[in-house]
C-alpha positions in Angstrom: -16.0 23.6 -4.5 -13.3 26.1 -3.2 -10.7 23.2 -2.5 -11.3 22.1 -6.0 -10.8 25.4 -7.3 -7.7 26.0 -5.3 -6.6 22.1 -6.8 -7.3 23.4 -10.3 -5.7 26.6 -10.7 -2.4 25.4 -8.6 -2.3 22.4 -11.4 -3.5 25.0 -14.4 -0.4 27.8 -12.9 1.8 24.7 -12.2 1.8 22.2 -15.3 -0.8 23.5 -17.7 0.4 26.8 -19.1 4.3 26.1 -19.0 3.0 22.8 -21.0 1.4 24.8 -23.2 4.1 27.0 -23.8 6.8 24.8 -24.6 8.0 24.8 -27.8 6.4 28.1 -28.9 9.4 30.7 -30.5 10.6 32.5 -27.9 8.8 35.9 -28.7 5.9 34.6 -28.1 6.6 32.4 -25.1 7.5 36.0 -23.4 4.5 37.6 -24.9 1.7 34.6 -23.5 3.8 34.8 -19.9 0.8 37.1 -19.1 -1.6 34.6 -19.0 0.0 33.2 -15.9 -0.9 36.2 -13.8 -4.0 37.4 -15.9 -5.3 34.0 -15.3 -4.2 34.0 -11.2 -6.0 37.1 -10.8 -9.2 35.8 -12.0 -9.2 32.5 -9.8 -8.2 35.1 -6.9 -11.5 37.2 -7.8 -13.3 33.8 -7.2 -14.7 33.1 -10.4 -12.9 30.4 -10.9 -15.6 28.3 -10.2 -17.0 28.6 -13.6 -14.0 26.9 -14.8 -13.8 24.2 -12.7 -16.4 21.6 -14.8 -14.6 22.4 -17.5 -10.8 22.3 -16.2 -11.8 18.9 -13.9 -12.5 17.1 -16.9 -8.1 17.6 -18.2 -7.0 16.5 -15.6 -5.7 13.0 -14.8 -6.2 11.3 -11.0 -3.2 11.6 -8.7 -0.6 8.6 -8.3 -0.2 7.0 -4.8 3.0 4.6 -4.5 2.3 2.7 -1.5 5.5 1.2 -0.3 5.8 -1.9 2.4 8.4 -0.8 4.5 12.3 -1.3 4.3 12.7 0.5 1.0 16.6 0.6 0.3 18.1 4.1 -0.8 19.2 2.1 -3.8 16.3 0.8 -4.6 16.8 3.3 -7.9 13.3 1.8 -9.3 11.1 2.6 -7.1 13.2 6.2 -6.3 13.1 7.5 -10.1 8.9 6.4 -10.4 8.5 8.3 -7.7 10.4 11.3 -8.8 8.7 10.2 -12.9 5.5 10.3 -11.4 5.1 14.0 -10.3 6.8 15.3 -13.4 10.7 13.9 -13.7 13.6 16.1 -12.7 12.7 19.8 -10.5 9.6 18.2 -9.5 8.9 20.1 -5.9 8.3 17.5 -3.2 7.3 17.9 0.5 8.7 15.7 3.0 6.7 14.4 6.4 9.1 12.9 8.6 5.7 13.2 10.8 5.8 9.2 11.8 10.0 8.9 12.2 11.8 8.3 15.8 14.3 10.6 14.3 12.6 13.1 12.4 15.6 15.0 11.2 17.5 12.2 10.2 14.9 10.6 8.8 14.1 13.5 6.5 17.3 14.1 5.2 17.7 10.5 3.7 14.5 11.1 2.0 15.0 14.3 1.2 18.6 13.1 -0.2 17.2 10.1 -2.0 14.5 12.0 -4.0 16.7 14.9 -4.9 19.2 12.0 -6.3 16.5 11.2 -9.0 16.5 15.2 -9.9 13.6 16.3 -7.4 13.5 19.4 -5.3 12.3 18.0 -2.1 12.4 19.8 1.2 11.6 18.9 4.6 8.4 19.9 5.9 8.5 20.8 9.9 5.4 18.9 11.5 6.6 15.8 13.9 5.8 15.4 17.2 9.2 14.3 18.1 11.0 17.4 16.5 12.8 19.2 19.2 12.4 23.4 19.2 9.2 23.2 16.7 6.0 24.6 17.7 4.0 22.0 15.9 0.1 23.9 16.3 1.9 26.7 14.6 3.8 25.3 11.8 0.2 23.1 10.8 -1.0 26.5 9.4 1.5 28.3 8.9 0.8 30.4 5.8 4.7 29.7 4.0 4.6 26.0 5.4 1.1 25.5 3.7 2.3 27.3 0.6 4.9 24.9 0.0 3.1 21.9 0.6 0.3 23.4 -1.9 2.3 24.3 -4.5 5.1 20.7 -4.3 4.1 18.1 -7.3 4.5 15.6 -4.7 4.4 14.5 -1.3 6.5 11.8 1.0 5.8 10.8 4.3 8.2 8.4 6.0 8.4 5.3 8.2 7.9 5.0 12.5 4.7 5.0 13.9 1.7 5.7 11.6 -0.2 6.7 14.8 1.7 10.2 14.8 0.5 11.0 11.2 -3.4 10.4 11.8 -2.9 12.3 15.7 -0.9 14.9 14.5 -2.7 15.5 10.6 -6.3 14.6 11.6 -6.8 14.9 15.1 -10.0 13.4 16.6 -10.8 12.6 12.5 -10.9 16.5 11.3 -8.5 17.3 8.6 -5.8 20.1 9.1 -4.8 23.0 7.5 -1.8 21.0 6.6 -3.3 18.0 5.7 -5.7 19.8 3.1 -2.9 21.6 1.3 -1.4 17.5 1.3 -5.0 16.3 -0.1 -4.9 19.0 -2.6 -1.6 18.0 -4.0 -3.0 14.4 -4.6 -6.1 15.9 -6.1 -4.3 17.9 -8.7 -3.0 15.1 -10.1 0.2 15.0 -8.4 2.3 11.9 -5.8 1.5 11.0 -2.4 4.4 8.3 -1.4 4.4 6.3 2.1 6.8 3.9 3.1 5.8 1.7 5.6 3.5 3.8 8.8 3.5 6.3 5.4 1.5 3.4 3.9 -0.2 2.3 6.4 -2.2 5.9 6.3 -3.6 5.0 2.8 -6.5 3.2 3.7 -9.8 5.0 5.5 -9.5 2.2 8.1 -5.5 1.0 9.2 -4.0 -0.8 11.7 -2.5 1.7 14.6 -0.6 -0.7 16.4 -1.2 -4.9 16.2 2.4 -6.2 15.9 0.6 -9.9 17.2 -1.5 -11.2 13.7 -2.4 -14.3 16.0 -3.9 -11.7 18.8 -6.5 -10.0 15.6 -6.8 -13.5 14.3 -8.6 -14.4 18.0 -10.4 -11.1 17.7 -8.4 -8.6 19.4 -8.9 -5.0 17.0 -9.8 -2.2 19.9 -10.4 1.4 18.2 -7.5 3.4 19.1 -5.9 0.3 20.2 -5.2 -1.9 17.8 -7.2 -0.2 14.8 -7.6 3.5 13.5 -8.9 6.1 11.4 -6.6 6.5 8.4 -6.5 9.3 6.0 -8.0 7.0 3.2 -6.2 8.0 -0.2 -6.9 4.8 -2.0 -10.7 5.1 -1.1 -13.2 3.4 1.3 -13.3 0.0 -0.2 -9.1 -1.0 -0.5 -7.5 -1.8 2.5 -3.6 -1.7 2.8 -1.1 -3.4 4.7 2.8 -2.9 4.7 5.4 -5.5 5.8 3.2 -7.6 4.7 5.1 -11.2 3.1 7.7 -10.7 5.9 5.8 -10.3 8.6 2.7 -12.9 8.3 0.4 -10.1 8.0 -2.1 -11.8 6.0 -3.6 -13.1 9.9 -4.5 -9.5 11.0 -5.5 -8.5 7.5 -8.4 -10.8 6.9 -10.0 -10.1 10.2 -10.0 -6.6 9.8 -11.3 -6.7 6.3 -14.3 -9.1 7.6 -15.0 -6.5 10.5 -14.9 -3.7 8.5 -16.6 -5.1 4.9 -13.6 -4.5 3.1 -13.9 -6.5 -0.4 -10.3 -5.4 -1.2 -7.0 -5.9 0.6 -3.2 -5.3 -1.0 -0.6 -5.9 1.2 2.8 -4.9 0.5 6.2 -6.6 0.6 9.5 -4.4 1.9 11.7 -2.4 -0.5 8.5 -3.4 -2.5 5.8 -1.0 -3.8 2.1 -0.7 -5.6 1.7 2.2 -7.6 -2.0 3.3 -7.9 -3.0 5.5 -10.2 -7.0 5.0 -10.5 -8.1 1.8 -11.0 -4.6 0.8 -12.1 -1.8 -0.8 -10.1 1.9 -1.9 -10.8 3.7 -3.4 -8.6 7.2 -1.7 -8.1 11.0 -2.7 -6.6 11.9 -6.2 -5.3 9.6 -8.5 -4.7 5.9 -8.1 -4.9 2.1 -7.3 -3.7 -1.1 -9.7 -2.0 -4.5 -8.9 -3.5 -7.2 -10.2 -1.1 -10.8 -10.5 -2.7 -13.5 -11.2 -0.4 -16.2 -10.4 -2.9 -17.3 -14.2 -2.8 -16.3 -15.1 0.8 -18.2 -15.7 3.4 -18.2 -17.2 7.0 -20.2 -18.7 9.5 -20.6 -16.7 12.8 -22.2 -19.5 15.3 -18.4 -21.2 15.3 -17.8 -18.2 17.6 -14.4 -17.2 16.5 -13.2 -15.8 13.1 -13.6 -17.9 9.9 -13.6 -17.1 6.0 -14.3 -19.7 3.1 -13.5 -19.0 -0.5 -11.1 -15.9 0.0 -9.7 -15.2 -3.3 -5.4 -14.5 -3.2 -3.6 -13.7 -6.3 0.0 -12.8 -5.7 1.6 -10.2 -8.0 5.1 -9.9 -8.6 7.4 -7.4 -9.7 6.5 -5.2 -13.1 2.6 -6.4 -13.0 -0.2 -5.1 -13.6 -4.1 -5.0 -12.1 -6.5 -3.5 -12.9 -9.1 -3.0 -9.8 -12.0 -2.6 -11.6 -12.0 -4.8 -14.1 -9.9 -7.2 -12.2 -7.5 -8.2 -15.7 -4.1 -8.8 -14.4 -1.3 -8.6 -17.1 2.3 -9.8 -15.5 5.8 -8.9 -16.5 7.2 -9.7 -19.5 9.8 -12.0 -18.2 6.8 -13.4 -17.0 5.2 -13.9 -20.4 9.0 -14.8 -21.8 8.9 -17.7 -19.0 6.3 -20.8 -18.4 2.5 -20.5 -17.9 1.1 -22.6 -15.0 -2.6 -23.7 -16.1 -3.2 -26.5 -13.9 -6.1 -27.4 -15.6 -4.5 -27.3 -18.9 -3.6 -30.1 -21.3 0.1 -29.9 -21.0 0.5 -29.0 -17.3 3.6 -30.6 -15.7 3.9 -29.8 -12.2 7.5 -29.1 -10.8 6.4 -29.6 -6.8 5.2 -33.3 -6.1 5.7 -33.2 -2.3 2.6 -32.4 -0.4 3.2 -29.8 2.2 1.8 -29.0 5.4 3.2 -25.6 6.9 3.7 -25.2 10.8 3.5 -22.0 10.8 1.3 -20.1 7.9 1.9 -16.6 9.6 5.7 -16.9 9.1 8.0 -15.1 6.5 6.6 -15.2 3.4 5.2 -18.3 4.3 1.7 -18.0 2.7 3.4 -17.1 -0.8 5.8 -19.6 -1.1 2.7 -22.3 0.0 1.0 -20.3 -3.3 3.2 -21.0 -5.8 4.7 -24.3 -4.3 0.1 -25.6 -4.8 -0.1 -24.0 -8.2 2.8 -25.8 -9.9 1.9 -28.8 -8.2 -0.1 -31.8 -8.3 -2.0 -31.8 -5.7 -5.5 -30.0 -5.2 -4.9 -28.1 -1.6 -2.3 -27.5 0.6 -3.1 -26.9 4.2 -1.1 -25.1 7.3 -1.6 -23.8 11.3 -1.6 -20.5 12.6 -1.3 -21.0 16.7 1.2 -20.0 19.6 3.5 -23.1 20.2 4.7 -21.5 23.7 1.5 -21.2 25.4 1.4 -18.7 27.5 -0.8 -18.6 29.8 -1.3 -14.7 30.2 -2.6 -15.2 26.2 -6.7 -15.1 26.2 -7.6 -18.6 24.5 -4.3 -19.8 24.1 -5.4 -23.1 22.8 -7.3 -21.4 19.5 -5.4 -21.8 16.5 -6.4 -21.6 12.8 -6.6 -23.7 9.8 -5.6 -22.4 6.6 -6.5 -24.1 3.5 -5.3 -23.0 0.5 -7.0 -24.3 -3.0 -7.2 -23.9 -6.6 -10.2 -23.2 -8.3 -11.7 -21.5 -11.5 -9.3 -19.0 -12.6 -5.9 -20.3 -11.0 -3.3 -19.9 -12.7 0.2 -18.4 -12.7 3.7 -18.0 -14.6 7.2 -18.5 -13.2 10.2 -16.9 -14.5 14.0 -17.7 -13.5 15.0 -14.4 -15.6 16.2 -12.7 -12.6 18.0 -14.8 -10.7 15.6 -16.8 -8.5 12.2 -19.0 -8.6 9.6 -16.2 -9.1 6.1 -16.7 -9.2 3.1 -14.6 -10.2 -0.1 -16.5 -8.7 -3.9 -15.6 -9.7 -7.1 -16.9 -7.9 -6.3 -19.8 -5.3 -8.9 -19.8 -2.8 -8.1 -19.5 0.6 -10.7 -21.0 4.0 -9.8 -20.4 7.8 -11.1 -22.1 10.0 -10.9 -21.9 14.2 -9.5 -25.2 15.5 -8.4 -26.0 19.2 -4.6 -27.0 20.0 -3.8 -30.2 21.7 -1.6 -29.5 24.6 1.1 -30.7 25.3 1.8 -30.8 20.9 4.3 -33.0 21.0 6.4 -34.5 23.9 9.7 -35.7 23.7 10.8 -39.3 22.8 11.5 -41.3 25.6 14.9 -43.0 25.6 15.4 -46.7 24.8 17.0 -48.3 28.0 
């Protein structure tokens, strides 16, 4: 109840009253300034708590903007909502560099970037590997925590998301500093991550599994491979950054299985999803995965990991989702472009080559198969996951992976040529992965003709 309090009357001092104010003469503007402190004295008494029903019920749910990685400084887009989101122009933003190989450097860009879009951001001192900082000390300091408190957003940054949850939550027990961050978010105001600053969204995150083919065969070790995040989006999303690039949808599903995640959005680079609630838009250049397991399920006497009827949509750029209701609306160069019903009377199909992919864990691969089987003919398209090189240090280096993607009730999609390439927005294929043993050798070469 006290955090709440402390929420309330920081977004009541904040937002509230100079809202209210606003376009009163000017006489009486300076007369109501009182309020301010009348009203800051009697949540310092501690009676705010009488309030707090009553003030809980104006305000609206903090915004997260979960972004994949590789965001460009001139991604303006995804910049300016950012900045938009915690107020517009002298909105106060705090800046963790806490995750960055470079902390300095790395806050400065972002520092530069946000104050670019009319923000007032300011670096925040708490990274491991920030030389001359005393970092036990500056995680409660009293002016540090102040600033954090009273910022309309908050940033962190890039590197290795292990250094946020060790340094902000060590041994799972929140900070100083990472309540005054928490009480930002539940005033209503930002909390943005770009890539590890992503990866810290979910209550469960990956700490370090660069191999998806290694968590395909099992490998997700607590402190290892998997972690405690700080879990802003909740306990049933689960979030994944660099995802389309990097063939992340291998260590994704796994992890979702293990942990009963029903929910999975991975994001593309320079890409973001905006969560506000239940309601997601997809931000920047490319787009999002949303994973729904609520119908999968898998059989655990095969012995190794395998999922039927996995549910992918793909949403690109300027859609929306809703994650409750699960109503997706696209873009409107979407709408202005071609509907793909498969099912429907005047379907023509673009794709009539029936493709098998090599390598399903490769960039961007398992979008491209998506919208490549929905404007196609064809009822399935299939592909490998597996290590070609076989090395024999691997554990079961002959294990690979089906992956068999389908369409079913509900597919459907639109593609749009507005901006300058094919661009697909994909809904309900169903995927199955199945464990399948390599062949070795897998192919040899041809022997020459004498």
């Amino acid at each position: 109840m006290q955090s709440l309090t402390e929420n309330m009357s920081g977004y009541i001092l904040r937002k509230q009253i100079p809202a209210m104010l606003r376009g009163l003469p000017w006489a009486i503007q300076k007369q109501m300034q009182g309020l301010r402190l009348v009203l800051a004295l009697f949540l310092a008494c501690g009676l705010a708590g009488l309030l707090s029903p009553a003030l809980a019920a104006t305000s609206r749910p903090g915004a997260l903007v979960i972004i994949g990685g590789a965001l460009k400084f001139d991604n303006q887009e995804v910049w300016k909502r950012i900045v938009d989101e915690a107020g517009g122009p002298g909105a106060r933003f705090a800046v963790f560099a806490t995750a960055a190989a470079d902390p300095q450097r790395s806050a400065a860009q972002i520092v530069a970037a946000l104050n670019a879009q009319g923000a007032q951001a300011e670096a925040i001192p708490v990274a491991p590997r920030l030389p001359g900082v005393d970092l036990k000390a500056n995680l409660r300091d009293p002016v540090l925590l102040a600033k954090v408190a009273s910022a309309q957003g908050v940033f962190f940054s890039g590197g290795a998301q292990e250094l946020i949850v060790d340094t902000l939550q060590p041994g799972g027990e929140k900070t100083e500093m990472l309540k005054a961050i928490w009480s930002v978010y539940q005033g209503g105001g930002v909390v943005a991550g770009t890539s590890a600053g992503a990866a810290i969204m979910s209550s469960t995150m990956f700490r370090d599994a660069q191999d998806s083919l290694k968590v395909l065969k099992g490998q997700m070790r607590r402190g290892v491979e998997i972690d405690r995040g700080l879990g802003f989006v909740g306990t049933r999303l689960m979030v994944d950054q660099h995802f389309l690039k990097r063939g992340r949808i291998g260590r994704l599903l796994p992890l979702m299985q293990a942990e009963g995640y029903q929910l999975g959005l991975g994001v593309e680079e320079n890409s973001a999803a905006l969560l506000r609630g239940d309601e997601l838009q997809v931000l920047g250049a490319k787009g999002v995965l949303l994973v729904d397991l609520s119908q999968a399920s898998s059989d655990p006497k095969l012995g190794a990991f395998n999922l039927r009827n996995a549910q992918l949509s793909y949403l690109d750029r300027g859609d929306r989702h809703n994650l409750k209701t699960a109503v997706t609306e696209v873009s409107q160069s979407k709408r202005a472009g071609h509907l793909i019903d498969p099912y429907g009377p005047n379907f023509k199909p673009f794709h009539h080559q029936q493709a098998f992919y090599l390598d399903m864990l490769g960039d961007s691969t398992i979008v491209n198969a998506m919208g490549q089987l929905l404007d196609s003919p064809h009822a399935e398209a299939r592909g490998l996951a597996f290590n070609g090189l076989h090395a024999t240090d691997e554990p079961l280096p002959d294990l690979g992976f089906e992956f068999r993607l389908y369409k079913g009730e509900g597919s459907r999609g639109w593609y749009s040529g507005a901006l300058g390439g094919e661009d697909y927005s994909v809904l309900r294929l169903r995927l199955d992965v199945m464990p399948v043993q390599i062949k070795r050798p897998f192919y040899t070469p041809l022997a020459l003709r004498p």
